[in-house]
PDB file of N, CA, C and O in Angstrom, chain B, residues numbered from 101:
ATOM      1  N   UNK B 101     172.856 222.252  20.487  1.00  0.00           N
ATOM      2  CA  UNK B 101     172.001 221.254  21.071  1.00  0.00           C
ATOM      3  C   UNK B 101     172.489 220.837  22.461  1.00  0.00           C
ATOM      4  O   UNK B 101     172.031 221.009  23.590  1.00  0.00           O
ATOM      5  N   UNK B 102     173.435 220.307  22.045  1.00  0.00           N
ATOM      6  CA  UNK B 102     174.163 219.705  23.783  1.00  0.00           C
ATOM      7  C   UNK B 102     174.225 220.916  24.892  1.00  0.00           C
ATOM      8  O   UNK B 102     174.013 220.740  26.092  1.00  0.00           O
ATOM      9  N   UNK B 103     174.592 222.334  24.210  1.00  0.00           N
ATOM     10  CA  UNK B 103     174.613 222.986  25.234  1.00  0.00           C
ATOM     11  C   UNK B 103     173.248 223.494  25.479  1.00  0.00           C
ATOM     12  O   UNK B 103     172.802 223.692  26.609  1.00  0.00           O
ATOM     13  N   UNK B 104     172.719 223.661  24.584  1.00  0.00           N
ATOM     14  CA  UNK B 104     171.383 224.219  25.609  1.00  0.00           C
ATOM     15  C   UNK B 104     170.621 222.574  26.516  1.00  0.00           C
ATOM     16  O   UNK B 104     169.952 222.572  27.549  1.00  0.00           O
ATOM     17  N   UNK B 105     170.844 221.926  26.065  1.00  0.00           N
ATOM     18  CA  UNK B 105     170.182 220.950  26.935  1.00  0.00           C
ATOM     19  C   UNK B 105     171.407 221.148  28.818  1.00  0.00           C
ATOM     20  O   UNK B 105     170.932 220.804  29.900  1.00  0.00           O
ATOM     21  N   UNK B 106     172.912 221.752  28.680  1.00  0.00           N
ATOM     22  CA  UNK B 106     173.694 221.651  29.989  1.00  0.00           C
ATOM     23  C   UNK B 106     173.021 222.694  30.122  1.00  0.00           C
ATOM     24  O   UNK B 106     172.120 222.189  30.792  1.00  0.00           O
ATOM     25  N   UNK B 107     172.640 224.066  29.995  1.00  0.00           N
ATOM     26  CA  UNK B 107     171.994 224.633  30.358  1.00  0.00           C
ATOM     27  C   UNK B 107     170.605 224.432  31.082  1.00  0.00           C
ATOM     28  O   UNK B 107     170.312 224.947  32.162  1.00  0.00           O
ATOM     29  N   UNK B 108     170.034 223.851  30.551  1.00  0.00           N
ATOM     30  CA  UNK B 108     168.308 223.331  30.966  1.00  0.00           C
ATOM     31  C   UNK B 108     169.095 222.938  32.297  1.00  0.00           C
ATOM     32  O   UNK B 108     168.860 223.363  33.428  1.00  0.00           O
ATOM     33  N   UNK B 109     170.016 222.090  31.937  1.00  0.00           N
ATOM     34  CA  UNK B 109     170.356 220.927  33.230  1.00  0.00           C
ATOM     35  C   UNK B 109     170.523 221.654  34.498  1.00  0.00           C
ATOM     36  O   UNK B 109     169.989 221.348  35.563  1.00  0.00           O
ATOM     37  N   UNK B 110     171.419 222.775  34.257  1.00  0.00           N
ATOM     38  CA  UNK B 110     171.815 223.912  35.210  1.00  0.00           C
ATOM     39  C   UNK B 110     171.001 224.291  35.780  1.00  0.00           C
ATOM     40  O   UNK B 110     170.916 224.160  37.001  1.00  0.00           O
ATOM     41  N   UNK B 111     170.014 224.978  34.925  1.00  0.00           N
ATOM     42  CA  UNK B 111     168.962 225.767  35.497  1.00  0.00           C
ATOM     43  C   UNK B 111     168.318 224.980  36.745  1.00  0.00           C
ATOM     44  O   UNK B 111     168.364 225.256  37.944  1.00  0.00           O
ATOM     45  N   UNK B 112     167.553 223.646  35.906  1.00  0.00           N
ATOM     46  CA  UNK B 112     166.840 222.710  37.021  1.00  0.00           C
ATOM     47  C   UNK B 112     167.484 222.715  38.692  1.00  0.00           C
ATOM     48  O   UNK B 112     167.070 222.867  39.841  1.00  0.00           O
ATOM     49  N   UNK B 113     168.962 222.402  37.850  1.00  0.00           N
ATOM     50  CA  UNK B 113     169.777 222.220  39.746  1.00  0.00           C
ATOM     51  C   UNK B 113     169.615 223.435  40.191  1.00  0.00           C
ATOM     52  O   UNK B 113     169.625 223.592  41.412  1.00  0.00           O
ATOM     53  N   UNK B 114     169.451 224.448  39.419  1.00  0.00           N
ATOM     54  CA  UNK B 114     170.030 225.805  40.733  1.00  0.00           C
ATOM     55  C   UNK B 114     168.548 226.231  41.082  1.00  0.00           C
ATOM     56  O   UNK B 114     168.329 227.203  41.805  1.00  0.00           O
ATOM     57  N   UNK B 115     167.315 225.288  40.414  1.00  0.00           N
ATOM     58  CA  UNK B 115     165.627 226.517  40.888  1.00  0.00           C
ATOM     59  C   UNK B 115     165.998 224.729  41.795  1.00  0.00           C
ATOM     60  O   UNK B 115     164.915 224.146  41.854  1.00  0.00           O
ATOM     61  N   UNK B 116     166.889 224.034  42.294  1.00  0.00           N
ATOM     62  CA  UNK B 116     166.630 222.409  43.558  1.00  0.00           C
ATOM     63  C   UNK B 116     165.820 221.273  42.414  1.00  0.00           C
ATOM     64  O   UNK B 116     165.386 220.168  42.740  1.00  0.00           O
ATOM     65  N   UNK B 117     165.785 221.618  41.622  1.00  0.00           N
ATOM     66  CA  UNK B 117     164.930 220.037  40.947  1.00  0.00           C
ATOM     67  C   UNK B 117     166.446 219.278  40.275  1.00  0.00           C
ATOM     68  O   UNK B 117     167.538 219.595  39.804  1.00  0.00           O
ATOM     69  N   UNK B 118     165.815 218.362  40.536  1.00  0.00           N
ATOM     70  CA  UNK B 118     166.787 216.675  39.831  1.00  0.00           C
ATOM     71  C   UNK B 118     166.511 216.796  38.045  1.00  0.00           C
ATOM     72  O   UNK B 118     165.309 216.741  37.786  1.00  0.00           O
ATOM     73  N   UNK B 119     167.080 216.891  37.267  1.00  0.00           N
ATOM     74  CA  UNK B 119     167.008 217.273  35.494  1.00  0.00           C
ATOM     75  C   UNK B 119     167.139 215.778  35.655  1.00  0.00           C
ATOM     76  O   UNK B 119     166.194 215.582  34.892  1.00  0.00           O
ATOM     77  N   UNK B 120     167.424 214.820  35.922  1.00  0.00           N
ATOM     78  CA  UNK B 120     166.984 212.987  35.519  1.00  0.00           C
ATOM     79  C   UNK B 120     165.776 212.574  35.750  1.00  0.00           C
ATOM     80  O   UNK B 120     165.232 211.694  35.084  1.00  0.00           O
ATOM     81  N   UNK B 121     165.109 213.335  36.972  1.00  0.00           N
ATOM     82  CA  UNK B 121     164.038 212.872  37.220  1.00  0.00           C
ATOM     83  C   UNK B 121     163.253 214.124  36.587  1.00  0.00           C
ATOM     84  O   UNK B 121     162.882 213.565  35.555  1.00  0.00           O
ATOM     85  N   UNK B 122     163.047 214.650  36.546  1.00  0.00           N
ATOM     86  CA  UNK B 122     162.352 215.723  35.206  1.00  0.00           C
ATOM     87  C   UNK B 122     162.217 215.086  34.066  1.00  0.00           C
ATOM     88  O   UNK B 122     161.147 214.842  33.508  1.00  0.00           O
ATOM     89  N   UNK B 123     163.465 214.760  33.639  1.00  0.00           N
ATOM     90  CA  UNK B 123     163.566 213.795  32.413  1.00  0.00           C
ATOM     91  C   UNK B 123     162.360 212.496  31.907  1.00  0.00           C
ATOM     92  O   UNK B 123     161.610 212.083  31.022  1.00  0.00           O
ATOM     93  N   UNK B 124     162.918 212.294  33.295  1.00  0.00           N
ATOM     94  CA  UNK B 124     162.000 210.495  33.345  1.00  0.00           C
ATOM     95  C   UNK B 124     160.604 210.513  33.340  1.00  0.00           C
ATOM     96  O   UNK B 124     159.932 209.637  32.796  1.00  0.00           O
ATOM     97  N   UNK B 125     159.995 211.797  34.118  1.00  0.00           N
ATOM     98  CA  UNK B 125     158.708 212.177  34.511  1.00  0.00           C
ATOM     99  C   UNK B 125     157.742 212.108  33.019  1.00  0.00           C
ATOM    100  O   UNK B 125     156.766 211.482  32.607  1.00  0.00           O
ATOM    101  N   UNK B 126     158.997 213.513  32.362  1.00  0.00           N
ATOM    102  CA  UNK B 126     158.319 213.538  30.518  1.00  0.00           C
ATOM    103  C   UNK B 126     158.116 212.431  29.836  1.00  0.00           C
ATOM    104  O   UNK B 126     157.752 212.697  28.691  1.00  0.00           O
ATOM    105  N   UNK B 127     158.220 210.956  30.113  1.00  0.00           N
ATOM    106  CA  UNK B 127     158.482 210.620  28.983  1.00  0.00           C
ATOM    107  C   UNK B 127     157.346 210.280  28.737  1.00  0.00           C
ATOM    108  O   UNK B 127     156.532 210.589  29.608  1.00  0.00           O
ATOM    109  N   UNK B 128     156.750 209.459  27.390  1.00  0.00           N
ATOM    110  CA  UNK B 128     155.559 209.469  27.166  1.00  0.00           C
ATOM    111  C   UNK B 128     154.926 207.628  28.017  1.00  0.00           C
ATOM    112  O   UNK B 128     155.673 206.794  28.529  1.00  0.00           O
ATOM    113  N   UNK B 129     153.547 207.545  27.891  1.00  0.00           N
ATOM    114  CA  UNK B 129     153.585 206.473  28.501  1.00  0.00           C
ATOM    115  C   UNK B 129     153.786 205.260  27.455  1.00  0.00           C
ATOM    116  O   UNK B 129     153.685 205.516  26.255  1.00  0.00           O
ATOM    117  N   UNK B 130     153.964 204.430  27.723  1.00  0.00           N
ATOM    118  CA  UNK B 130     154.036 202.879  26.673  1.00  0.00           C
ATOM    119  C   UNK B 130     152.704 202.752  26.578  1.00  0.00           C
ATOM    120  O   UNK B 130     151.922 203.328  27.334  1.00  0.00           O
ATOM    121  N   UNK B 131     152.236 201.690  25.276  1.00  0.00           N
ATOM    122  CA  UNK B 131     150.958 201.178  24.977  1.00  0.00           C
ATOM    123  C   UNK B 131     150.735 200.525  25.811  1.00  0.00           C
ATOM    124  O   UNK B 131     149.689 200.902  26.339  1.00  0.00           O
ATOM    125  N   UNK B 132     151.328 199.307  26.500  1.00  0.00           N
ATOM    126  CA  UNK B 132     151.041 198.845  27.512  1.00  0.00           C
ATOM    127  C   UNK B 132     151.084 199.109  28.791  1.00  0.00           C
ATOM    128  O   UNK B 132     150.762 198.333  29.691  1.00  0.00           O
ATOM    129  N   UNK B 133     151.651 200.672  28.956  1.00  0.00           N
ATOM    130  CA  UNK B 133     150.930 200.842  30.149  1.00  0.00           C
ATOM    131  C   UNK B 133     149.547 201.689  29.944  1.00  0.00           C
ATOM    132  O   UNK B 133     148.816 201.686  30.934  1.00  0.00           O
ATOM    133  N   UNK B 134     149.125 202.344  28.911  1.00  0.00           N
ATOM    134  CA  UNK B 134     148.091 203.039  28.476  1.00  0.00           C
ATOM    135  C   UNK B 134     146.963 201.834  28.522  1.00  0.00           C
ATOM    136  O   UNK B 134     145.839 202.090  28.954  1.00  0.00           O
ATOM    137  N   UNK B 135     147.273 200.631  28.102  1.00  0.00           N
ATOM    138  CA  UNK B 135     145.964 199.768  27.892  1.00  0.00           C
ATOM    139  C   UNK B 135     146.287 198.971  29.281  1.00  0.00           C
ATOM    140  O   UNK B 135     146.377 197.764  29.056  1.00  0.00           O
ATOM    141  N   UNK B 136     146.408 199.176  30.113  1.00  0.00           N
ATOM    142  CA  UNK B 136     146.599 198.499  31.504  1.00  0.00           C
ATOM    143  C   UNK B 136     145.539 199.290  32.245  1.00  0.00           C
ATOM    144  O   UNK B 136     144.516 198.708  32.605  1.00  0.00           O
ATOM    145  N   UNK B 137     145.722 200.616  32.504  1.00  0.00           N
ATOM    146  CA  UNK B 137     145.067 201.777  32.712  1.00  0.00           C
ATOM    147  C   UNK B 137     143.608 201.814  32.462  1.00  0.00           C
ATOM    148  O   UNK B 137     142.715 201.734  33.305  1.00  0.00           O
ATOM    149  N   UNK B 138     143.483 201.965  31.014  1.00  0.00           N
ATOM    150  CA  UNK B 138     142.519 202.060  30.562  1.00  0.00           C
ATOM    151  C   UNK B 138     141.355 200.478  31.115  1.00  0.00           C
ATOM    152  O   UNK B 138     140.152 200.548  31.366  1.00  0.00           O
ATOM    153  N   UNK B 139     142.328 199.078  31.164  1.00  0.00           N
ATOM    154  CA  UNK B 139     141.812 198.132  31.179  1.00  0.00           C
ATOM    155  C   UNK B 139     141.086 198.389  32.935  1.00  0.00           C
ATOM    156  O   UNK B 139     139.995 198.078  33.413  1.00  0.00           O
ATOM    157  N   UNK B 140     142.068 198.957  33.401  1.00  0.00           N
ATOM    158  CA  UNK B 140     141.511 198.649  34.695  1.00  0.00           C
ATOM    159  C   UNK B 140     140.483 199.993  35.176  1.00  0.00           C
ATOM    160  O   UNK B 140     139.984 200.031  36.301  1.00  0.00           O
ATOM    161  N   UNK B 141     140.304 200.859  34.342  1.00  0.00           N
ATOM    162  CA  UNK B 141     139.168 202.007  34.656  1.00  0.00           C
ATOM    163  C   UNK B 141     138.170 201.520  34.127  1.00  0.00           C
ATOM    164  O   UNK B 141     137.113 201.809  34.690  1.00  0.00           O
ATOM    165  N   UNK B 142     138.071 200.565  32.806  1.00  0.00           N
ATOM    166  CA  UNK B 142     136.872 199.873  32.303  1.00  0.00           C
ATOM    167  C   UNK B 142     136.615 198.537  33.045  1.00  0.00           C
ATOM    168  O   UNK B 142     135.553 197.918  32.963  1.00  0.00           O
ATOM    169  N   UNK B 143     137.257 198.306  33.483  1.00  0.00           N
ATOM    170  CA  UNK B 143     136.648 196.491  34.252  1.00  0.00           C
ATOM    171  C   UNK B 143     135.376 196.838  35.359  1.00  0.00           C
ATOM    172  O   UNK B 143     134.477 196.012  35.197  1.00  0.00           O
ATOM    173  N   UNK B 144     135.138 197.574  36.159  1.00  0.00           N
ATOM    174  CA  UNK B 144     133.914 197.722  37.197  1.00  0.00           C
ATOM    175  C   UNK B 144     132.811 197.465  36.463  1.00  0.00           C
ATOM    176  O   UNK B 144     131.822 196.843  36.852  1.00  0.00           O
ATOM    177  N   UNK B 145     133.071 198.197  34.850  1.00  0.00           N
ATOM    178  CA  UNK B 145     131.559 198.206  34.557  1.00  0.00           C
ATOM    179  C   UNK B 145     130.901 197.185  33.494  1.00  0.00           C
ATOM    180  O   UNK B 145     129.907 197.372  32.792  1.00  0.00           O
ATOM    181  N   UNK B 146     131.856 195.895  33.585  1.00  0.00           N
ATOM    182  CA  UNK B 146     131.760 194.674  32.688  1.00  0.00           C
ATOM    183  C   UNK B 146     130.944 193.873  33.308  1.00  0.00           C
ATOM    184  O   UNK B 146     131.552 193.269  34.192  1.00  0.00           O
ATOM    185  N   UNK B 147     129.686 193.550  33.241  1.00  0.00           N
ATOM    186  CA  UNK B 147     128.837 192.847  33.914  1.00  0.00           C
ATOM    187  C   UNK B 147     128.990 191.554  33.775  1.00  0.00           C
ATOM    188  O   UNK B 147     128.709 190.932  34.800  1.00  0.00           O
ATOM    189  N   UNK B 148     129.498 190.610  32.456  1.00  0.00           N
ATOM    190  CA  UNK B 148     130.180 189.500  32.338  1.00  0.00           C
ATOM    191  C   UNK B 148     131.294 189.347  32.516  1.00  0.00           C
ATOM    192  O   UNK B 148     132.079 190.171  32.047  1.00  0.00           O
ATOM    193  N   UNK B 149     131.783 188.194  33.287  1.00  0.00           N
ATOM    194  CA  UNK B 149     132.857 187.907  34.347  1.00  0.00           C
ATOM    195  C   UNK B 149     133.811 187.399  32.743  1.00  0.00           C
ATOM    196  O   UNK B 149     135.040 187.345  32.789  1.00  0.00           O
ATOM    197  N   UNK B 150     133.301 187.177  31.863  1.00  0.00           N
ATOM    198  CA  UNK B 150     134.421 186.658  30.607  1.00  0.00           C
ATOM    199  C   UNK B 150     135.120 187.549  29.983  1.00  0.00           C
ATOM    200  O   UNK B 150     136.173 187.431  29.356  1.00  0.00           O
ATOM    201  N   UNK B 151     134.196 188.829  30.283  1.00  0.00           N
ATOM    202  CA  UNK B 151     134.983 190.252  29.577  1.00  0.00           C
ATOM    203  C   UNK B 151     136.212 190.564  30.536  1.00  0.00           C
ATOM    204  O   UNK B 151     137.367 190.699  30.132  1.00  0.00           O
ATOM    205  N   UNK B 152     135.777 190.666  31.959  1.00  0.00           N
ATOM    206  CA  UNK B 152     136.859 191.007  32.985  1.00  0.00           C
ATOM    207  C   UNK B 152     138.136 190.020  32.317  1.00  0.00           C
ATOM    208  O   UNK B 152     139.218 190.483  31.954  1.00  0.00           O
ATOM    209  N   UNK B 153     137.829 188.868  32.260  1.00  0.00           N
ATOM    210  CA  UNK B 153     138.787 188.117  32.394  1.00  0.00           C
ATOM    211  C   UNK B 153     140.269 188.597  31.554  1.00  0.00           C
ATOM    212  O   UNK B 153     141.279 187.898  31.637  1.00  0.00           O
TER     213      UNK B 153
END
């Protein structure tokens, strides 16, 4: 396990990519940032100002 992950790590540095920021990129998103997202692609089309709210 550990070594194939120093491996991965290797590889990344020697094709120039950062393996932390690769890392960080994957991770999945949080619920709250998924319903932030979502909140703000659905608000244009809320015609009542109580739904926006």
């Amino acid at each position: 396990m550990a070594r194939d992950r120093a491996m991965e790590a290797r590889r990344l540095i020697a094709e120039g990519e950062d393996p932390i920021t690769k890392k960080q990129q994957a991770k999945p998103k949080t619920f709250r940032e998924a319903a932030l997202e979502l909140i703000a692609s659905k608000r244009p089309g809320w015609k009542n100002a109580k739904h926006a709210a």
